[in-house]
N, C-alpha and C positions, 0 to 999 in steps of 0.2 A: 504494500500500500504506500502509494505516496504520499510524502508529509506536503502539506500548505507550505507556500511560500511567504515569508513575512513581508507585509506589504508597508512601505513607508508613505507616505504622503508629505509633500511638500507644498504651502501655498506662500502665497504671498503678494504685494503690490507691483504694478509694472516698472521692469527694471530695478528690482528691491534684490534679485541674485539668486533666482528660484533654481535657474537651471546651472549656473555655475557653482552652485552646493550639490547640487543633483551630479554633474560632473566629477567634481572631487570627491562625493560619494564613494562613487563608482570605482574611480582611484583608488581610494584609499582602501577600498574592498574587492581589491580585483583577483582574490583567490578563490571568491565566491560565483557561483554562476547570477547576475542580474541582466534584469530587463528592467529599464525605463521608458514608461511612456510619458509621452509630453502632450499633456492637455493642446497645445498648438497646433496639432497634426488633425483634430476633428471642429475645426474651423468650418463652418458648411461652406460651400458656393458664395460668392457673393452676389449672387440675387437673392439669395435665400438669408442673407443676414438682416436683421433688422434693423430699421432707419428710424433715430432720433431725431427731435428739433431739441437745440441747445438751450438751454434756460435760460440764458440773459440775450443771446444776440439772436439765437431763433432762425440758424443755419440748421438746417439738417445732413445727419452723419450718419456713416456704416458706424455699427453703433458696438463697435468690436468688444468691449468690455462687458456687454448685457451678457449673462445664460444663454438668453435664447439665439448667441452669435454661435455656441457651439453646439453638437450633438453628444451634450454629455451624456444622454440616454444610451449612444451608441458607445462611450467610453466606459461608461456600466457594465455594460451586456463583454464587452471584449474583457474587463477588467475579470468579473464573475466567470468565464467562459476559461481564461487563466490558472483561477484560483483553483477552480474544480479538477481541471484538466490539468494542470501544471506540469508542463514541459520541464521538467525540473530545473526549474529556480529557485533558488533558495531565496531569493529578496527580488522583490516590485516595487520598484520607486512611481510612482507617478506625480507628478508636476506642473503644477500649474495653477493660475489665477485662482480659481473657483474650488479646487481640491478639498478644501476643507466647507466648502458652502453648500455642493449637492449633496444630498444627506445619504443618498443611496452610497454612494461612492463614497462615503464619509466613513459609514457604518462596516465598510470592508477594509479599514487602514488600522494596522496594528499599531502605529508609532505615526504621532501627527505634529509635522513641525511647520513653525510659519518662521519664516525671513522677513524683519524689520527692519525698514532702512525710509531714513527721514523723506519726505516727499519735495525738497528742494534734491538731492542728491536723488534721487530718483528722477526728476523732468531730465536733470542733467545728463544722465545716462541713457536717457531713451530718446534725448533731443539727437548725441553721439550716436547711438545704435541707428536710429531712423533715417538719419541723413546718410550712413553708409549704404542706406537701403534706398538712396537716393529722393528722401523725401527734402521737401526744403525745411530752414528754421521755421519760415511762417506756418508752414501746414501742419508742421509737430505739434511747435503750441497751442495754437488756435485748438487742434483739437482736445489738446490734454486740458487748457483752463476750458471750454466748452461743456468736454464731455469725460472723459477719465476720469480727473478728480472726484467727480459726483459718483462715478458709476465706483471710484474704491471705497470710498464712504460708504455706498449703498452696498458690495457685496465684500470686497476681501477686508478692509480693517474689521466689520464684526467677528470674521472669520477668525480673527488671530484668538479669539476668547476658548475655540475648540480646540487650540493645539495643546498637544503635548509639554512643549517646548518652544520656544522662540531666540528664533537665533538672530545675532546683529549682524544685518546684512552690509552695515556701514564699512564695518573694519573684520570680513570674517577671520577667525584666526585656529591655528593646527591648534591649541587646547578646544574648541568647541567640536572642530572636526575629528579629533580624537576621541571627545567623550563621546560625540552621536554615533562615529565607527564602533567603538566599546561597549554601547550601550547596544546596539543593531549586532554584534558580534556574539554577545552575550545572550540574546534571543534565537537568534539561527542555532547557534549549536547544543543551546539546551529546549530545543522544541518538539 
């Protein structure tokens, strides 16, 4: 009989370091077999994403930080279809904005960690990231004071009250990546 794989959940704000924790995770446990999935990979279509109007200026946006931008229903079903089946892995990281917010997907995380990192340090990061991604300055901000800000208020900062653990996504450093690897270490082998 196969054992369950211990499933980690990572959430956090945009740009706050979901996936470069989820990385040196990964690192730091690479005698383990894991699979991470990244909430980012079940993004629908963008016809199918939904369109916000902005609260103060009353632009309407693909409105990428709502639920209903992803199919986390479909993230459920593969997540469950995993755990049951388990190709053996011994650890599921999954990753992303909402991880701790759909309750479904909540409810199968053995170990729930949120990344905190101030939200000036965060535009700054995702103004860098986006622009590589050849977005301009103005169309970063505009959306993030528009719509992001609201939409992390409304779902991931409540979110951080269900983790586990919250890690500083400011300054990460090898004692927190140590204790989460020793504490996730410490689970797998006596499961």
């Amino acid at each position: 009989m196969r054992k369950k794989p211990f499933v980690v959940g990572i959430a956090g704000g945009t740009a706050s370091g979901k996936t470069t924790l989820c990385i040196n995770l990964e690192n730091a446990l690479a005698g383990y077999k894991i699979l991470a999935i990244h909430m980012d990979s079940y993004f629908k279509a963008d016809k199918d994403i939904p369109r916000a109007t902005a609260f103060v200026t009353g632009k309407i946006y693909a409105d990428h930080n709502h639920p209903e931008t992803m199919d986390l229903n479909k993230l459920n079903s593969d997540l469950e279809n995993i755990i049951q089946t388990n190709e053996d892995y011994d650890i599921v990281i999954v990753e992303g904005l909402l991880t701790l917010w759909h309750d479904d997907i909540f409810g199968k995380l053995d170990f729930k960690i949120f990344v905190d990192c101030r939200a000036d340090e965060r535009i700054v990061r995702r103004i860098k990231r986006n622009m590589q991604w050849g977005l301009s300055f103005d169309e970063i901000t505009d959306v993030y004071l528009d719509m992001v800000r609201y939409r992390h208020e409304e779902y991931a900062e409540p979110s951080k009250w269900r983790a586990d653990i919250i890690i500083n996504g400011s300054n990460p450093t090898e004692v927190s990546l140590g204790a989460l690897t020793a504490y996730i270490k410490e689970k797998v082998n006596h499961v």
